[in-house]
C-alpha positions in Angstrom: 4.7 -16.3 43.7 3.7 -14.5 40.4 4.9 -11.4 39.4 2.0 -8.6 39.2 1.9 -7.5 35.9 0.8 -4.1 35.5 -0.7 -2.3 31.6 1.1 0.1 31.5 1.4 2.4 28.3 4.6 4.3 27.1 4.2 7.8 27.6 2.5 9.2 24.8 5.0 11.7 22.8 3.7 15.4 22.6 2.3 16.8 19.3 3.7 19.7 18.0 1.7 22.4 16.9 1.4 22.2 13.0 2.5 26.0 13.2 5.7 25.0 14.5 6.6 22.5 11.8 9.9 22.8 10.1 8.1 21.9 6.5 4.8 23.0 7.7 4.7 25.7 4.5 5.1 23.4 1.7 1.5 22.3 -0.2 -0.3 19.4 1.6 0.7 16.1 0.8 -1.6 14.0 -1.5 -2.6 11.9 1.6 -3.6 15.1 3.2 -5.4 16.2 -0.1 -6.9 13.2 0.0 -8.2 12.7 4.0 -10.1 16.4 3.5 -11.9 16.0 0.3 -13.4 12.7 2.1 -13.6 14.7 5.5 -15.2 17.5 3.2 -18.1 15.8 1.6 -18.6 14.2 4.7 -19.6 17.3 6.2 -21.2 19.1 3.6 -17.9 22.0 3.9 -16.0 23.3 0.8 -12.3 22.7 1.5 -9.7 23.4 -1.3 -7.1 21.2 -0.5 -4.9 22.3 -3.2 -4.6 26.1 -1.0 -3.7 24.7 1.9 -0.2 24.0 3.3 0.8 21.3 5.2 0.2 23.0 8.4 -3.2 24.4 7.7 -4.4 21.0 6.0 -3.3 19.4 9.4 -5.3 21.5 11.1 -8.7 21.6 8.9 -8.8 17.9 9.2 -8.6 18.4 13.1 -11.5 20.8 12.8 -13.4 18.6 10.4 -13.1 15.3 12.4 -14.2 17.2 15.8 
C-alpha cells in the first residue's frame, strides 16, 4: 500500500504591521521608490515616493495594488 500524500502548505508566517517595524522610519528604499511610481501612473495617483518612509511606502503600495 501507498502512502496518501497530502499538499499541505507550511504555515504562512504573520506580517507585521509596517508601523511596528524596527527601521520602518528611514526613507523608502529605491525598490520601494521604484514599485509606487509604476503603481502611481498606473492609477492615475500622485505619490511622492521620495516623502515617504519605509513604513508609509509599504503601505501606499498596499493601497495602490487593492
Amino acid at each position: 500500500m501507498s502512502e496518501s500524500s497530502e499538499n499541505t502548505q507550511p504555515a504562512a508566517s504573520p506580517e507585521k504591521d509596517p508601523a511596528d517595524w524596527v527601521t520602518g522610519d528611514e526613507p523608502a528604499t529605491g525598490a520601494q521608490k521604484s514599485y509606487l511610481e509604476t503603481l502611481s501612473r498606473q492609477s492615475d495617483e500622485d505619490v511622492d515616493p521620495d516623502q515617504l518612509t519605509k513604513a508609509e511606502a509599504s503601505q501606499k503600495i498596499d493601497e495602490l495594488k487593492n
